[in-house]
Residue frames as a rotation matrix with the C-alpha (Angstrom) as fourth column:
UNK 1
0.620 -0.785 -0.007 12.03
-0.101 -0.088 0.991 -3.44
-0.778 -0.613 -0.133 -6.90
UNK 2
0.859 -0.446 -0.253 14.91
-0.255 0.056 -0.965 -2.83
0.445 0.893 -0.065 -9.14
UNK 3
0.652 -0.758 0.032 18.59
-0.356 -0.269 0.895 -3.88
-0.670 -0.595 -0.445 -8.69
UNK 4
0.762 -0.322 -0.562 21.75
-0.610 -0.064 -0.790 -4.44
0.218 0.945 -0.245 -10.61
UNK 5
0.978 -0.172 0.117 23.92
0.150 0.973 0.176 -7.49
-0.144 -0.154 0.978 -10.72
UNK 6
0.308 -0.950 0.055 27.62
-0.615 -0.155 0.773 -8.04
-0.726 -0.272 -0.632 -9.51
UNK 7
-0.278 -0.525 -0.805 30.17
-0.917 0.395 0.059 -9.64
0.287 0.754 -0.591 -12.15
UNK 8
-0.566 0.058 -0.822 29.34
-0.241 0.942 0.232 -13.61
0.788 0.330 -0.519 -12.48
UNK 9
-0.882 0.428 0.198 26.62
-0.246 -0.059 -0.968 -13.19
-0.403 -0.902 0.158 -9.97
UNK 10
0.291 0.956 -0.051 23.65
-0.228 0.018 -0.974 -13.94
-0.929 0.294 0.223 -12.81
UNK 11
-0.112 -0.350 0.930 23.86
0.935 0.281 0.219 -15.14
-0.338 0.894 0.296 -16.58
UNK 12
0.451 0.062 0.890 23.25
0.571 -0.787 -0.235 -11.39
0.686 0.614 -0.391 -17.28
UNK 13
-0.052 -0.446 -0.894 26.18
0.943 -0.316 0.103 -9.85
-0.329 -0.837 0.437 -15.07
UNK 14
-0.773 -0.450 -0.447 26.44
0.414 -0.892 0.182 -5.93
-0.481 -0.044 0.876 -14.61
UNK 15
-0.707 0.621 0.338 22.36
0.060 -0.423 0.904 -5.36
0.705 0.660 0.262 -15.80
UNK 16
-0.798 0.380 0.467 19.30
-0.602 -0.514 -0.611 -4.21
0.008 -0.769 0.639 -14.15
UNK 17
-0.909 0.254 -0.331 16.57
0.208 0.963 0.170 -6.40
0.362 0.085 -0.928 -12.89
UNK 18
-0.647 0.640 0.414 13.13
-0.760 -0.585 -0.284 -5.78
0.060 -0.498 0.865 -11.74
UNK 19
-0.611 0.542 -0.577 10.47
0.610 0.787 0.094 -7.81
0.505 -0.294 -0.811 -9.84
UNK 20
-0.627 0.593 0.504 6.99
-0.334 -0.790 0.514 -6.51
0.704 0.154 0.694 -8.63
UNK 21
-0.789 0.393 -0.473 4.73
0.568 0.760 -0.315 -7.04
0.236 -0.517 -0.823 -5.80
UNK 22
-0.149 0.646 0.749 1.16
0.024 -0.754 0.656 -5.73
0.989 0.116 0.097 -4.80
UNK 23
0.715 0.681 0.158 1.85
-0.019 -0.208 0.978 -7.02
0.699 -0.702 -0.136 -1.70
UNK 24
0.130 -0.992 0.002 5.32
-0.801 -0.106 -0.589 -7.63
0.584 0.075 -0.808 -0.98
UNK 25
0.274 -0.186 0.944 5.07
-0.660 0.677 0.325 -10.95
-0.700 -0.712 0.063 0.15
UNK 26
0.451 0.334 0.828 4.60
0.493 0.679 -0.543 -12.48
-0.744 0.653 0.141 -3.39
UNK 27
-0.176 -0.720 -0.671 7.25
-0.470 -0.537 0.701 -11.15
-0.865 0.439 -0.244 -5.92
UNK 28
0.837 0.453 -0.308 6.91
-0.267 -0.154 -0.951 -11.53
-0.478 0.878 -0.008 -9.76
UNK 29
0.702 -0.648 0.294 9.83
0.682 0.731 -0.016 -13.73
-0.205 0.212 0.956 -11.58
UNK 30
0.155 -0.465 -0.872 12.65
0.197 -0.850 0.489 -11.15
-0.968 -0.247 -0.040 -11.83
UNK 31
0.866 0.289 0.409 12.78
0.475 -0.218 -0.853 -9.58
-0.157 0.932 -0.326 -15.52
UNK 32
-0.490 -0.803 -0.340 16.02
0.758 -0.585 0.287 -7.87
-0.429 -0.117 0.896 -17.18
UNK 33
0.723 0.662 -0.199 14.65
0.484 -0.691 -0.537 -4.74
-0.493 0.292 -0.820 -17.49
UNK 34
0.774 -0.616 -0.147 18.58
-0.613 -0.670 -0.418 -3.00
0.160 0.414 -0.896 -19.12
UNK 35
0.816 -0.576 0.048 21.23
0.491 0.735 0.468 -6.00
-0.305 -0.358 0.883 -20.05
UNK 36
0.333 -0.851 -0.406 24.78
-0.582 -0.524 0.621 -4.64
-0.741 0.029 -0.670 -20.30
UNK 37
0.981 -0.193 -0.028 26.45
0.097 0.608 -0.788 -5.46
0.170 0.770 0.615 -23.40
UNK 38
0.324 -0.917 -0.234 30.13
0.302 0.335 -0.892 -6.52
0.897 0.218 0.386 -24.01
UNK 39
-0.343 -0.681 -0.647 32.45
0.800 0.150 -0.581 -4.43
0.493 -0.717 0.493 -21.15
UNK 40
-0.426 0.066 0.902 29.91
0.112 -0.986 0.125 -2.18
0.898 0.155 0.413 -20.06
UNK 41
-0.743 0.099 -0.662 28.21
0.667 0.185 -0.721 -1.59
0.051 -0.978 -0.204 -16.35
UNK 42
0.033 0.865 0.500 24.45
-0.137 -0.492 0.860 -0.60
0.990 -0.097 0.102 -15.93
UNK 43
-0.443 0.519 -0.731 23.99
0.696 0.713 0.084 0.18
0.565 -0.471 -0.677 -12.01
UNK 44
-0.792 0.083 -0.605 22.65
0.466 -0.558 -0.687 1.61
-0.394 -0.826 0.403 -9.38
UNK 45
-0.570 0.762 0.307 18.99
0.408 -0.061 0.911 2.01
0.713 0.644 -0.276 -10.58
UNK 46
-0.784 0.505 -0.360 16.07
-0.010 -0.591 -0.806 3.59
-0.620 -0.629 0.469 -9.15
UNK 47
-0.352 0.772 0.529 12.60
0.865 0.052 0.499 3.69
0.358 0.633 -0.686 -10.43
UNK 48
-0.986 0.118 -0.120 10.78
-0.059 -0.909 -0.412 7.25
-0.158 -0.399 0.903 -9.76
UNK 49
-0.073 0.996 0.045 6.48
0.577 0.005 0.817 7.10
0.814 0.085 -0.575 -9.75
UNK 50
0.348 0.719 0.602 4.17
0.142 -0.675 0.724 8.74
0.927 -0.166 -0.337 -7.77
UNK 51
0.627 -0.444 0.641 6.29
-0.773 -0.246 0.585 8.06
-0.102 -0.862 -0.497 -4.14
UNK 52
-0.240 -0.969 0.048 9.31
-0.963 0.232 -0.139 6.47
0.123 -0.080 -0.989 -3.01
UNK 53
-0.552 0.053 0.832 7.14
-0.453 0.819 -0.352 3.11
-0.701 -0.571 -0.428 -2.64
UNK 54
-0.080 0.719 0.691 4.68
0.533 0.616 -0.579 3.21
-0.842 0.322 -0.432 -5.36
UNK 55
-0.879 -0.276 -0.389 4.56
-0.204 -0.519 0.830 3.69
-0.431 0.809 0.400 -9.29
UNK 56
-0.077 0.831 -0.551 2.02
-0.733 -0.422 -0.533 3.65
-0.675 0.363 0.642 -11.93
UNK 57
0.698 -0.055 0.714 1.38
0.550 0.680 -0.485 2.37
-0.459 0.731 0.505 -15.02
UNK 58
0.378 -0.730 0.570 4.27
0.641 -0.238 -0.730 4.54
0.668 0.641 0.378 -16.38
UNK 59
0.914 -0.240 -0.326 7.08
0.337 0.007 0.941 5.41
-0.224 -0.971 0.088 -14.47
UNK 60
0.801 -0.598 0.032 10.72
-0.393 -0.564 -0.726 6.38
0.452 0.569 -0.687 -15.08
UNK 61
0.763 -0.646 0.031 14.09
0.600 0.725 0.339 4.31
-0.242 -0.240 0.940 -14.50
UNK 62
0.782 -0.620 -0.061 17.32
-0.501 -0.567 -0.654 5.66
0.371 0.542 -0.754 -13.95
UNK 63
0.890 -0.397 0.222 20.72
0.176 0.751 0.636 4.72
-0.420 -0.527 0.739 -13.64
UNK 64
0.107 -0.803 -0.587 24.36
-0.671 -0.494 0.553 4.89
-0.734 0.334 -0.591 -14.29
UNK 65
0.989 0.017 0.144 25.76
0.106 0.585 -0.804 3.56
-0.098 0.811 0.577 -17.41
UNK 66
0.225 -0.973 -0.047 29.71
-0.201 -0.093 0.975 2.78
-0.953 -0.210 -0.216 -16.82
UNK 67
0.729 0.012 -0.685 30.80
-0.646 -0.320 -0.693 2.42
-0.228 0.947 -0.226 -20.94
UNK 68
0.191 -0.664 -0.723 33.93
0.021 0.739 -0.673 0.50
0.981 0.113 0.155 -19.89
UNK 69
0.703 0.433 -0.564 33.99
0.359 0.468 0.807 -1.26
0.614 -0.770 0.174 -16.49
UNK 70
0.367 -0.656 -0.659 37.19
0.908 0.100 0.407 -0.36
-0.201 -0.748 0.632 -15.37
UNK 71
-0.709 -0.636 0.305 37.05
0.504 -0.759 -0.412 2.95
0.493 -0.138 0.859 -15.74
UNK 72
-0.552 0.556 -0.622 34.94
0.385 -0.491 -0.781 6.10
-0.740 -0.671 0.057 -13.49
UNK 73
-0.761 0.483 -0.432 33.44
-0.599 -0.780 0.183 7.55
-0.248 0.399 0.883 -16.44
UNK 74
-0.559 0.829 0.009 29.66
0.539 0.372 -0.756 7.48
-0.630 -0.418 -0.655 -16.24
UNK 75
-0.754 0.551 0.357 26.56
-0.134 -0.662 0.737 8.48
0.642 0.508 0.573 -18.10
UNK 76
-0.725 0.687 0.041 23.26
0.074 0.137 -0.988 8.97
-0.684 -0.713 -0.150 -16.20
UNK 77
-0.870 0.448 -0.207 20.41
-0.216 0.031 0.976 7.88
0.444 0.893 0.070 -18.26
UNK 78
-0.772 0.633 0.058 16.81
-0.357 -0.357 -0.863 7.86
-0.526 -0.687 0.502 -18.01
UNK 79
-0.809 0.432 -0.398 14.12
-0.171 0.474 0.864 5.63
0.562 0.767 -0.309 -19.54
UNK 80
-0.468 0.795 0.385 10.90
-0.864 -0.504 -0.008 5.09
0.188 -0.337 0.923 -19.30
UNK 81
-0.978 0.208 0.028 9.16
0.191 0.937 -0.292 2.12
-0.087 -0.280 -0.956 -17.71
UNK 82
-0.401 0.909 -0.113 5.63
-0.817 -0.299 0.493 0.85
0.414 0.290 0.863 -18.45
UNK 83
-0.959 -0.273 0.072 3.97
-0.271 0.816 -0.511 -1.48
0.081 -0.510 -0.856 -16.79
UNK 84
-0.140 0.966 -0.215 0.47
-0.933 -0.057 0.354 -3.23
0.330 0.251 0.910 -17.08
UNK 85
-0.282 0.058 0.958 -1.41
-0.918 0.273 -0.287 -5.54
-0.278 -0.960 -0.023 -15.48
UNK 86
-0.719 -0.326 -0.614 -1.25
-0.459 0.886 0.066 -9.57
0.523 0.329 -0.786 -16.45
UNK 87
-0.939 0.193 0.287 -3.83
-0.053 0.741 -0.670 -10.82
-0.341 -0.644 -0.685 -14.42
């Protein structure tokens, strides 16, 4: 699961977060996976893998990038996500 934090809502406001489960009851500690620096806004994320429920070991993150909060202009960017198993 990915999502992106709201202004003074997290010590890492306006960045993307991600937290894993194999079963969705039990959720991995949440990770910044894309912290926003100075007056910028990373949201609206999405992860893309094999279906709308389940990824791989390499996947693909996307999301807007807002450059200066208080304006509309956006970039859509696209990064890759890896992921591997800890247990």
């Amino acid at each position: 699961m990915v999502w992106h934090t709201w202004d003074h809502s997290s010590p890492k406001p306006n960045s993307i977060w991600l937290s894993t489960s194999d079963d969705l009851l039990n959720w991995t500690t949440p990770k910044i996976v894309v912290a926003a620096k100075g007056n910028e806004r990373c949201w609206y994320p999405t992860v893309l893998g094999d279906s709308d429920v389940c990824c791989r070991e390499k996947s693909l993150l996307c999301y807007a990038r807002f450059p200066a909060k208080s304006k509309n202009e956006r970039q859509f960017l696209v990064r890759e996500l890896l992921f591997k198993d800890d247990r």
